[in-house]
VOFI-156059 format. One record per residue (C-alpha): x negated, y negated, z; residue in one letter; residue number from 1. Coordinates in pm, whole numbers, plus 32768, in hexadecimal, padded with zeros to 4 digits. Example, Ala and Ser with C-alpha at 12.3 -4.5 7.8 and 13.67 -1.06 7.14 Angstrom:
2
px: 7B32 | py: 81C2 | pz: 830C | resn: a | resi: 1
px: 7AA9 | py: 806A | pz: 82CA | resn: s | resi: 2
END
This chain:
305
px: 848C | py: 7FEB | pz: 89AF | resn: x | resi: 1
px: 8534 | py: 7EC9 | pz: 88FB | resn: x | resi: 2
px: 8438 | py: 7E49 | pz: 881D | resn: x | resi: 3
px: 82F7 | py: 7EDB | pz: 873F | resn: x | resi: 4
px: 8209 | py: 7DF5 | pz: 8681 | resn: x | resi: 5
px: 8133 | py: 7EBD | pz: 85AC | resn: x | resi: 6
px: 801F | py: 7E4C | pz: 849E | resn: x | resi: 7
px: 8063 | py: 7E97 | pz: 8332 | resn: x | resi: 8
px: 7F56 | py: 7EB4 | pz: 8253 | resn: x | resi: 9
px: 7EFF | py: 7E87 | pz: 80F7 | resn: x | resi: 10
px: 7EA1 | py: 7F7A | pz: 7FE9 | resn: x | resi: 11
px: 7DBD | py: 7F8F | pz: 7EB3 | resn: x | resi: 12
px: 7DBC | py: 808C | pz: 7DAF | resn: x | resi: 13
px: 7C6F | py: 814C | pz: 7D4A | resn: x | resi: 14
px: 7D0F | py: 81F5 | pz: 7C53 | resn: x | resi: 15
px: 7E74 | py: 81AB | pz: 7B9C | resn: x | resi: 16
px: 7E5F | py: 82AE | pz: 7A75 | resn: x | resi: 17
px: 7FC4 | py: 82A3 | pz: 79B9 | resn: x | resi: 18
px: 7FFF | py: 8401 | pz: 7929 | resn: x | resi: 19
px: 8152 | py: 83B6 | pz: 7876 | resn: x | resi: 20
px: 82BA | py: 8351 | pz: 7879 | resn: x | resi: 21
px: 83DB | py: 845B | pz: 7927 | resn: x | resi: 22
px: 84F3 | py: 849C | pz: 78D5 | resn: x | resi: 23
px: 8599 | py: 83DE | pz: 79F4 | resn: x | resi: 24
px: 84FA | py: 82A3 | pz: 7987 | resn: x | resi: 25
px: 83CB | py: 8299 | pz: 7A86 | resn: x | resi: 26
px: 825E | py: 82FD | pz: 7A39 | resn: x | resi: 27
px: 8183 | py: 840E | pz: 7A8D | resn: x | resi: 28
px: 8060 | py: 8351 | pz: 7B3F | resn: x | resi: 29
px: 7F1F | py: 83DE | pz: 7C01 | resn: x | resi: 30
px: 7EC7 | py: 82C7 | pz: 7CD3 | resn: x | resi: 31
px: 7D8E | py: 82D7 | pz: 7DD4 | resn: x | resi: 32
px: 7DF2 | py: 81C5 | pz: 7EBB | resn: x | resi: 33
px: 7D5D | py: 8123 | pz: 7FF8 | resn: x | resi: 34
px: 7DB7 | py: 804A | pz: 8106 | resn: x | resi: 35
px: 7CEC | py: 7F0E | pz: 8151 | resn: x | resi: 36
px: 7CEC | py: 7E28 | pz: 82A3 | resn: x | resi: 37
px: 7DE8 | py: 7CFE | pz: 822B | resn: x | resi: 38
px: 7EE5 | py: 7D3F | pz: 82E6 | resn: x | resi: 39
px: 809D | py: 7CBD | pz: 82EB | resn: x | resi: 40
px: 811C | py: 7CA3 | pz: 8475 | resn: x | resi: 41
px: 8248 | py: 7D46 | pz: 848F | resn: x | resi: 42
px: 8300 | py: 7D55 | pz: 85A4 | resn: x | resi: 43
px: 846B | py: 7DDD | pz: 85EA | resn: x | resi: 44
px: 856E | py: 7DD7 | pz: 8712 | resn: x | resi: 45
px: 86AB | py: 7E74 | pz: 8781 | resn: x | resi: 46
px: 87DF | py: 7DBE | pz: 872B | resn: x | resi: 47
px: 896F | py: 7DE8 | pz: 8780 | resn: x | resi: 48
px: 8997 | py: 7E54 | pz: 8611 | resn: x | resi: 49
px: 8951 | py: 7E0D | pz: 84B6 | resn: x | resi: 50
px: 87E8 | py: 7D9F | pz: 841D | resn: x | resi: 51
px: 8737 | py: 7C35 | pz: 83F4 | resn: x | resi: 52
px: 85E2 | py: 7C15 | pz: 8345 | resn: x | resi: 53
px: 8519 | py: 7AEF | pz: 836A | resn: x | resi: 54
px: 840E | py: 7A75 | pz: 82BF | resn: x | resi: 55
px: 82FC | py: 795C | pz: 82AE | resn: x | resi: 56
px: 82A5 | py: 7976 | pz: 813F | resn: x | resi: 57
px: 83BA | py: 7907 | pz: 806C | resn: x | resi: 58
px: 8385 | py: 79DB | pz: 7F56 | resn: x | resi: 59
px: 83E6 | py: 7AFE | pz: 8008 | resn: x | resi: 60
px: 858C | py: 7B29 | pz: 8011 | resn: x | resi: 61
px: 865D | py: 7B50 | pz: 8123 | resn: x | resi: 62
px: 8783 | py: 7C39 | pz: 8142 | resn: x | resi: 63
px: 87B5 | py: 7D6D | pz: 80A2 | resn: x | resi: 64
px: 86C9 | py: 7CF9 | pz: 7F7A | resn: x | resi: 65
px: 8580 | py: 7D35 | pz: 8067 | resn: x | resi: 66
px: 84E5 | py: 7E9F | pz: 808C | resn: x | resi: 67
px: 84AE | py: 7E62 | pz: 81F2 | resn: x | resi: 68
px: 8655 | py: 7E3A | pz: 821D | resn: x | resi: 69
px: 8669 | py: 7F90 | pz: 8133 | resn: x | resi: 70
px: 8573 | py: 8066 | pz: 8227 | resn: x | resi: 71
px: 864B | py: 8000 | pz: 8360 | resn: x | resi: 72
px: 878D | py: 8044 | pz: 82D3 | resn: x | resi: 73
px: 86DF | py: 81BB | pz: 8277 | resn: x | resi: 74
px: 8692 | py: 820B | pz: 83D2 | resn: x | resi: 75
px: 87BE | py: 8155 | pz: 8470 | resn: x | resi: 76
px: 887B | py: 825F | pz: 83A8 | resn: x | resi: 77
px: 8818 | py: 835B | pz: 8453 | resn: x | resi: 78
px: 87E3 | py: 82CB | pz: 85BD | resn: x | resi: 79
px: 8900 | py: 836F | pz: 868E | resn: x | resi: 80
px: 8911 | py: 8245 | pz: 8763 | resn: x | resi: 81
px: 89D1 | py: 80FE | pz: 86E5 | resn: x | resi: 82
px: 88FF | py: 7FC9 | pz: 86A2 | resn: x | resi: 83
px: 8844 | py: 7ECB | pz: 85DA | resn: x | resi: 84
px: 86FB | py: 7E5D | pz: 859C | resn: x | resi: 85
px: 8652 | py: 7D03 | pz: 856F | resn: x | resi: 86
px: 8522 | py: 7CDB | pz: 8481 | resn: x | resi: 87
px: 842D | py: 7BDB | pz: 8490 | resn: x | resi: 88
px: 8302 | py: 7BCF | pz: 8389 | resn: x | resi: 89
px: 81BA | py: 7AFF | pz: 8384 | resn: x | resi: 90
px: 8133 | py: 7B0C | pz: 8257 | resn: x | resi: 91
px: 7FA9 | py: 7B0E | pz: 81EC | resn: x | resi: 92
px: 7FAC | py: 7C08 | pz: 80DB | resn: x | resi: 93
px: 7FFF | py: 7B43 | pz: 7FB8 | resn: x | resi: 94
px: 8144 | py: 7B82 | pz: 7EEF | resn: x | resi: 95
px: 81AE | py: 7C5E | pz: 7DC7 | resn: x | resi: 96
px: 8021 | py: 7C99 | pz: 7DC8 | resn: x | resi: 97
px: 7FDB | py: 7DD6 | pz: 7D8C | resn: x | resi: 98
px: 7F54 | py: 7E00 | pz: 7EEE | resn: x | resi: 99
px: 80CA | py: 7ED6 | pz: 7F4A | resn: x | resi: 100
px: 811A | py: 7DC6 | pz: 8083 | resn: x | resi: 101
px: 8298 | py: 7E15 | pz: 8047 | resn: x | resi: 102
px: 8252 | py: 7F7C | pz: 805B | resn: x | resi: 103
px: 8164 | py: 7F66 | pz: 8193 | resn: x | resi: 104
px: 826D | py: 7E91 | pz: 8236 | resn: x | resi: 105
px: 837B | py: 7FA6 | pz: 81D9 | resn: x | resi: 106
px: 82A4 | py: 80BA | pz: 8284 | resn: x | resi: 107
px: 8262 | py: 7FCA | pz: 83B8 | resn: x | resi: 108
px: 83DC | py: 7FAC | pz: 83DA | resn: x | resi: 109
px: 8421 | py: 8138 | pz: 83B0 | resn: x | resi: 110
px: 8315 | py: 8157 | pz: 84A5 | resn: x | resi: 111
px: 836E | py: 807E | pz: 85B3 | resn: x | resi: 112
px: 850E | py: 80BF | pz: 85A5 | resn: x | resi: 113
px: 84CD | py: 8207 | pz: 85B0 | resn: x | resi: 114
px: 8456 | py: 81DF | pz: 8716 | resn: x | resi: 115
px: 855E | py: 80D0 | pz: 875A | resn: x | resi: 116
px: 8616 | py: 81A9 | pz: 870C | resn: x | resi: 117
px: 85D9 | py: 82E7 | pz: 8764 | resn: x | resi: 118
px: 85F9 | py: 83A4 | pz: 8631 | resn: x | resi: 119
px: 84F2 | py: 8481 | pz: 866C | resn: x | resi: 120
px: 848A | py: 848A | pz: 84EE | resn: x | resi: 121
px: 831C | py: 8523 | pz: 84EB | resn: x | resi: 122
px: 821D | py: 8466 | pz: 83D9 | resn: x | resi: 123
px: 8273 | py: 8571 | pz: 82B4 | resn: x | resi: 124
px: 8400 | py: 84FF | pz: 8309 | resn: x | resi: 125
px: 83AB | py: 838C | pz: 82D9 | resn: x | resi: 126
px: 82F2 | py: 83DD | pz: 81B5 | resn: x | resi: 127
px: 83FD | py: 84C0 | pz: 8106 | resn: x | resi: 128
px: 84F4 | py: 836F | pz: 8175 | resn: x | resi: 129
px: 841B | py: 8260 | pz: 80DA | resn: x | resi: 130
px: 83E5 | py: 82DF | pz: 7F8D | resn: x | resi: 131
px: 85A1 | py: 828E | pz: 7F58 | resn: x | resi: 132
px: 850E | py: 8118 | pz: 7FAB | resn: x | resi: 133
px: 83C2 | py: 8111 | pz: 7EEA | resn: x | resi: 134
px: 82CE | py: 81B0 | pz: 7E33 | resn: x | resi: 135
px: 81AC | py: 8121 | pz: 7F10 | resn: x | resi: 136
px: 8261 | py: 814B | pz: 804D | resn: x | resi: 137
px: 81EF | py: 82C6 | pz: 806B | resn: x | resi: 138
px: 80A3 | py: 8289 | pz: 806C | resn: x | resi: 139
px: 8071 | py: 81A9 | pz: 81A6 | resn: x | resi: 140
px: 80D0 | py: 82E2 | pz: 8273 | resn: x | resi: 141
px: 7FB2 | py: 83A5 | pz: 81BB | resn: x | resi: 142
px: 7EA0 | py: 82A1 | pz: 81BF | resn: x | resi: 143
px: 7DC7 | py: 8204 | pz: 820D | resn: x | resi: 144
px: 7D32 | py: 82CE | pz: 80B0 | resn: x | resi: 145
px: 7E1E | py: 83BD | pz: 7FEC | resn: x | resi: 146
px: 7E6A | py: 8445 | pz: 7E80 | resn: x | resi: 147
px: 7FB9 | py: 840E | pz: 7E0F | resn: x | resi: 148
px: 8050 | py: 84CC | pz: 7CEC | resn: x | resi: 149
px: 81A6 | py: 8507 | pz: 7C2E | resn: x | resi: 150
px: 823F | py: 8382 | pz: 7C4E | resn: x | resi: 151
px: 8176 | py: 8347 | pz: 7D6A | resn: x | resi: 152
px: 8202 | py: 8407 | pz: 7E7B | resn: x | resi: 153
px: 8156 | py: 8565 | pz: 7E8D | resn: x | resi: 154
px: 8054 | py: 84D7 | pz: 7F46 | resn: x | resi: 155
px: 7EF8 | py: 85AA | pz: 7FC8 | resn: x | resi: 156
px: 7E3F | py: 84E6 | pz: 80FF | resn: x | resi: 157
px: 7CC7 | py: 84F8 | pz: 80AD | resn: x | resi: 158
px: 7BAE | py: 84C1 | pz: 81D6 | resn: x | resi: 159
px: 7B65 | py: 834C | pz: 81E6 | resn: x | resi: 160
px: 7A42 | py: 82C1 | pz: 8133 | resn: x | resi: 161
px: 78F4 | py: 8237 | pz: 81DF | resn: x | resi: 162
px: 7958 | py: 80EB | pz: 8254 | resn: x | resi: 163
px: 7927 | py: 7FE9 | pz: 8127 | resn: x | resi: 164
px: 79B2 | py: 7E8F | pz: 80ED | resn: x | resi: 165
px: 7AAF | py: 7E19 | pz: 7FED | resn: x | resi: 166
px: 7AD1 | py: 7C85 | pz: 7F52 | resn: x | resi: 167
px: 7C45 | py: 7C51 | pz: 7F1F | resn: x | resi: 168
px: 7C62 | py: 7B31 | pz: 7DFD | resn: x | resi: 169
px: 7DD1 | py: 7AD2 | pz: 7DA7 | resn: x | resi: 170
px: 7DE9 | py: 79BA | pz: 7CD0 | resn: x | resi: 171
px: 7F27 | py: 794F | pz: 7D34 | resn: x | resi: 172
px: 8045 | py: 7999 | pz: 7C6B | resn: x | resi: 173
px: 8125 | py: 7ACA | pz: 7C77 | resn: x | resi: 174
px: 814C | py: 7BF4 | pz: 7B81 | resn: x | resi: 175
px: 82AF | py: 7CEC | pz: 7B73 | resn: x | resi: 176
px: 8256 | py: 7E68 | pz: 7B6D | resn: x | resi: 177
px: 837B | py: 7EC5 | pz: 7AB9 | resn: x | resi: 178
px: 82F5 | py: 7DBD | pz: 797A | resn: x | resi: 179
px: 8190 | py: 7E4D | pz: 7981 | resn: x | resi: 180
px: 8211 | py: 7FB7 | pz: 7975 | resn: x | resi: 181
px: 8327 | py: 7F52 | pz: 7875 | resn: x | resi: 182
px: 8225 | py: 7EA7 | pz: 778D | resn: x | resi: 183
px: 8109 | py: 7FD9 | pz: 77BF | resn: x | resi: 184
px: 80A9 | py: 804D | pz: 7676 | resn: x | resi: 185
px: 8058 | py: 81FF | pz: 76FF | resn: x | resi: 186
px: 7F5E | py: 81F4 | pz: 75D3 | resn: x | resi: 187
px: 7E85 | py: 8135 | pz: 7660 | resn: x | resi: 188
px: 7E74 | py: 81C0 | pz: 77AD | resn: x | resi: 189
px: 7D44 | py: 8286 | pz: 77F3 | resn: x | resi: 190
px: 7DD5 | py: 8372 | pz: 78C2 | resn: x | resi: 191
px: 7CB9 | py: 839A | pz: 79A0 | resn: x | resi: 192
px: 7CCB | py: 84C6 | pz: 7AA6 | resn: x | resi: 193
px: 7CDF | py: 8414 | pz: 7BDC | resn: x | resi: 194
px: 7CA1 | py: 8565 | pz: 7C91 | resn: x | resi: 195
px: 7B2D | py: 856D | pz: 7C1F | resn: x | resi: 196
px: 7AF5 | py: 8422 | pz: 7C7F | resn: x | resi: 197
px: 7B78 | py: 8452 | pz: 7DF1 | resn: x | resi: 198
px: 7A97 | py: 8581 | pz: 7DDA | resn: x | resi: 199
px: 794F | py: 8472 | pz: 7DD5 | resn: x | resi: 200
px: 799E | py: 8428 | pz: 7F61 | resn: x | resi: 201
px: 78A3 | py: 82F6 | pz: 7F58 | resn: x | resi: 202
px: 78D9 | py: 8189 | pz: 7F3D | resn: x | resi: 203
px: 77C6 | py: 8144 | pz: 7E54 | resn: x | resi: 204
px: 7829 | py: 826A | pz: 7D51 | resn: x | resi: 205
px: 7976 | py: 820D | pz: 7D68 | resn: x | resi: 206
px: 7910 | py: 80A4 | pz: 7D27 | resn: x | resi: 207
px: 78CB | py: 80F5 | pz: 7BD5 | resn: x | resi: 208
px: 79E9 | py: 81EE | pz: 7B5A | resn: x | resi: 209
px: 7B1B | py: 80F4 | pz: 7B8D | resn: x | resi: 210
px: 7C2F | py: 810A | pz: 7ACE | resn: x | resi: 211
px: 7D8F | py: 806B | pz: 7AB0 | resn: x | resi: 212
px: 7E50 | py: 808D | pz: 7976 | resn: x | resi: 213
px: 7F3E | py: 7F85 | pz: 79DE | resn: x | resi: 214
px: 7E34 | py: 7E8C | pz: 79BE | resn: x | resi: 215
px: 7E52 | py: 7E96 | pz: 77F7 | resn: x | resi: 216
px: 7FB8 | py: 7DD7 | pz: 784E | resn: x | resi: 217
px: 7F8D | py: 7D05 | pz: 797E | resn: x | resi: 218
px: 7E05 | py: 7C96 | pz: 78D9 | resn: x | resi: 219
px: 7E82 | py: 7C6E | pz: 7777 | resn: x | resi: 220
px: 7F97 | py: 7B4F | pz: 77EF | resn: x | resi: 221
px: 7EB8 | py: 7ADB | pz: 7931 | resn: x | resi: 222
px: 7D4F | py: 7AC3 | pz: 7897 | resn: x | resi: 223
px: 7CEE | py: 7A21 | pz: 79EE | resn: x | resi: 224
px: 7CEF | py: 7B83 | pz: 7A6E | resn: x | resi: 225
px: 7BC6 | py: 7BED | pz: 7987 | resn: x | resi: 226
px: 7B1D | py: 7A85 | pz: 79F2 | resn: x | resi: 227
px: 7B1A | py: 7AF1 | pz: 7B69 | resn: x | resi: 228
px: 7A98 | py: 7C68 | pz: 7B1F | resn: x | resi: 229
px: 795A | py: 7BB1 | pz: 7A84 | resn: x | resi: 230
px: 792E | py: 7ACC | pz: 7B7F | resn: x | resi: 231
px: 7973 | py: 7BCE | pz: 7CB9 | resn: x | resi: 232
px: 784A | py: 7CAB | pz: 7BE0 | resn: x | resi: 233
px: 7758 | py: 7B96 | pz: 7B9C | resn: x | resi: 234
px: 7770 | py: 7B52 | pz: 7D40 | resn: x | resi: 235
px: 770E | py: 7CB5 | pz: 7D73 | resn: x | resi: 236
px: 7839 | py: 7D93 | pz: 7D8B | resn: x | resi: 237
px: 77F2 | py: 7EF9 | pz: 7D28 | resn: x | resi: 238
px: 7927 | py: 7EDE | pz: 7C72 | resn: x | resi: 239
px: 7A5C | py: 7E32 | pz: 7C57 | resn: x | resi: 240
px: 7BBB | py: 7E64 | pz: 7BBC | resn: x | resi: 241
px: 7D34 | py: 7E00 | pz: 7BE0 | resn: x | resi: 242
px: 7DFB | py: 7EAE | pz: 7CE6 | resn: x | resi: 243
px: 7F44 | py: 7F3B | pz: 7C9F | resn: x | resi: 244
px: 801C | py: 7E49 | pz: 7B9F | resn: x | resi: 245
px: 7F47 | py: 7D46 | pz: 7C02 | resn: x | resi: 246
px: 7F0C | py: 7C23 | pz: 7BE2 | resn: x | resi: 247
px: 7DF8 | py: 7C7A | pz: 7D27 | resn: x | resi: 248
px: 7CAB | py: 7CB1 | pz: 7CAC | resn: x | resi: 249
px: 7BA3 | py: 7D76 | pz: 7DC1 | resn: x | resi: 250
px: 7A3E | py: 7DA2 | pz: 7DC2 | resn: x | resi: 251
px: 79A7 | py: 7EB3 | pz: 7E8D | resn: x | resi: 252
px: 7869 | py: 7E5D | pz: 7F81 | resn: x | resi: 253
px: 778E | py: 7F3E | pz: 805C | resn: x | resi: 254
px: 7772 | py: 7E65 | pz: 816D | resn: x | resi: 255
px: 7839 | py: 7D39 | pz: 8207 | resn: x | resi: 256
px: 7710 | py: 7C46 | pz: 81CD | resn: x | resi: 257
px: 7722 | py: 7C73 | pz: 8059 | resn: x | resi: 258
px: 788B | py: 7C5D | pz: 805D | resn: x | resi: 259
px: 78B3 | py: 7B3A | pz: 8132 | resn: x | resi: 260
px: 7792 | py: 7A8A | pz: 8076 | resn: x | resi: 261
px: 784C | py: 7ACE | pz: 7F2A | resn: x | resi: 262
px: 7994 | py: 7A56 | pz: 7FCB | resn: x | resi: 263
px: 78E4 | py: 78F6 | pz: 7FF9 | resn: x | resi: 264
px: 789D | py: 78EC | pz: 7E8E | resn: x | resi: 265
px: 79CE | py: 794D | pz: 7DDA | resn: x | resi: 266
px: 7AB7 | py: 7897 | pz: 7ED5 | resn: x | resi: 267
px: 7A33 | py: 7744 | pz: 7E36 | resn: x | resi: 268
px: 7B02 | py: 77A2 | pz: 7D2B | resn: x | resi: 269
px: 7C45 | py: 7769 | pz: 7DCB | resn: x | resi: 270
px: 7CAD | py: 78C6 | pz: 7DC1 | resn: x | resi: 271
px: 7D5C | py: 797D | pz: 7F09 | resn: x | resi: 272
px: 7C24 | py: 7A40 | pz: 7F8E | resn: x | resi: 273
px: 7C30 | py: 7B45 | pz: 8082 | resn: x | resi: 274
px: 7AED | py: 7BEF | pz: 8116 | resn: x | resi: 275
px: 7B73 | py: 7D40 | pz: 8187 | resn: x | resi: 276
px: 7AF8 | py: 7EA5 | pz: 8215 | resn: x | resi: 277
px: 7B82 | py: 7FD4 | pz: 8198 | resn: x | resi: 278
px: 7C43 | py: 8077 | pz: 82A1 | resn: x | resi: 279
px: 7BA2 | py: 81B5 | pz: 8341 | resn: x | resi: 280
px: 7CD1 | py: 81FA | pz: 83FA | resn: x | resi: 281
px: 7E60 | py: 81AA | pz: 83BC | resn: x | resi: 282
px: 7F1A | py: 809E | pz: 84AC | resn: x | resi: 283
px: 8021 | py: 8149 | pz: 8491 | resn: x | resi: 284
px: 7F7D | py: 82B5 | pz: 8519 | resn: x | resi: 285
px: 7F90 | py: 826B | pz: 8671 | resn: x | resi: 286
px: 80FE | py: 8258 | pz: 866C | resn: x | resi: 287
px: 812D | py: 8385 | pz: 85D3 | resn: x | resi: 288
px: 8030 | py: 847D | pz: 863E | resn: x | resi: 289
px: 80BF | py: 8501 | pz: 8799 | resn: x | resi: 290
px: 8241 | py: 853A | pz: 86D1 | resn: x | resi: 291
px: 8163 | py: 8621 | pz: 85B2 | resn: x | resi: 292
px: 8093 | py: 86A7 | pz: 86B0 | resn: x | resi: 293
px: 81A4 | py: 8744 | pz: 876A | resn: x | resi: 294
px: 826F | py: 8789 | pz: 860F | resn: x | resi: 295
px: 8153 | py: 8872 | pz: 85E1 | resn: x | resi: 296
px: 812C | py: 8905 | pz: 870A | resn: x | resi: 297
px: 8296 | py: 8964 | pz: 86ED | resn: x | resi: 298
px: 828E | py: 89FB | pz: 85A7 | resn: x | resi: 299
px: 8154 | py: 8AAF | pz: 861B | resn: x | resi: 300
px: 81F5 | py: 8B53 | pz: 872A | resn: x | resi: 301
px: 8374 | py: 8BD2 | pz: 8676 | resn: x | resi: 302
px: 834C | py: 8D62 | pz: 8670 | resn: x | resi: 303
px: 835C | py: 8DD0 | pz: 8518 | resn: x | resi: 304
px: 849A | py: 8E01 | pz: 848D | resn: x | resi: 305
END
């Protein structure tokens, strides 16, 4: 096998309750996040040696400044065989979003070298080597619905919702994590228990409980993001909020019709506007669940010490 082209998708946050700052700079976050059906292509192939990354959107950097470049120079050090890798990204989840493309992307790389390569890493391993790249990247080898605590990588997988459908509005411009955490005023955060809410287990319930405490920054400078909330709630979303940093605003629907209809409506606005499903099921499990499947098995059958 020379060459793996998997499908990278994006992710919205239920829940992003920030607790408080650490003493290593991060936050402590409980974040109930979910991945949706916009999806990056990535694919990667062998090389002699060292790594390229490629990219159709030209927002996204090349060289050691792009996640993707980070993740394959993780597993490359640890491949016992010499070699490179190329990357090539198509991008359709918009960037420095809030929807956690880079990080998707990241995991799709860790994913697929790892079988280039034949590191053997099992899911948990991948995991436990995304979080030195990035706080999302953890999660996209939990999904496709999990609970993510400490600074986002003690992560729970929950069972999968009943299928609903989610309205992806971007309104076009970008937004930096790092200046929406660095401007976050904690007394204003409600701290919301994000563990309760993933506790509802139904779209519609759900609906109504969302909560992002990034949203009093990235809303206060961009009120265009409480514009779209209105307008994705006067269409007939059961809610709506901002997803991650933002600038993304989504509206949750029961069915596609409604979604799709509502996607008609607010796209006249000249916003991006994706009309998504929320994933049942991970991409990325398939590729995985033979290596953790026999992990266990093993560790199942070693005698007692």
């Amino acid at each position: 096998m020379n060459e793996i082209t998997i499908l990278a998708p994006a992710k919205i946050n239920l829940c992003l309750s920030v607790l408080g700052r650490r003493p290593d700079g991060y936050h402590d976050v409980e974040m109930l996040m979910q991945m949706v059906g916009l999806y990056d292509r990535v694919r990667v192939s062998r090389a002699r040696s060292g790594i390229s990354v490629t990219c159709d959107d030209v927002g996204v950097p090349s060289g050691d400044g792009n996640i993707a470049w980070k993740a394959a120079a993780a597993v490359l050090s640890l491949a016992r065989e010499e070699g490179g890798l190329e990357i090539e990204i198509t991008k359709s989840i918009p960037v420095a979003a809030g929807l956690g493309g880079g990080s998707s992307d990241a995991a799709a790389v860790l994913t697929a070298a790892n079988m280039l390569l034949g590191t053997g890493l099992s899911r948990t391993e991948l995991a436990d080597l995304g979080t030195g790249i990035g706080m999302d990247v953890p999660f996209f080898f939990h999904g496709p619905l999990a609970l993510a605590k400490g600074r986002g990588e003690l992560l729970q997988s929950l069972p999968p919702l009943p299928g609903y459908w989610v309205l992806l509005v971007n309104p076009g411009f970008a937004t930096s994590t790092a200046w929406v955490y660095r401007n976050l005023n904690l007394r204003l955060t409600k701290k919301i228990d994000c563990t309760m809410i993933a506790g509802l287990m139904t779209a519609r319930v759900i609906a109504q409980r969302l909560q992002n405490d990034l949203e009093t920054v990235t809303a206060a400078s961009h009120p265009v993001i409480r514009e779209i909330e209105e307008l994705l709630l006067s269409r007939g979303a059961l809610g709506a909020r901002m997803s991650g940093s933002g600038p993304t605003v989504f509206g949750i629907f029961e069915t596609e019709k409604e979604c799709k209809k509502a996607a008609d409506r607010v796209s006249r606005e000249g916003w991006k506007v994706f009309a998504v499903e929320a994933l049942t099921a991970s991409p990325f499990e398939v590729y995985h669940t033979t290596r953790d499947s026999a992990a266990s098995r093993d560790r199942n059958a070693a005698p007692n010490p």
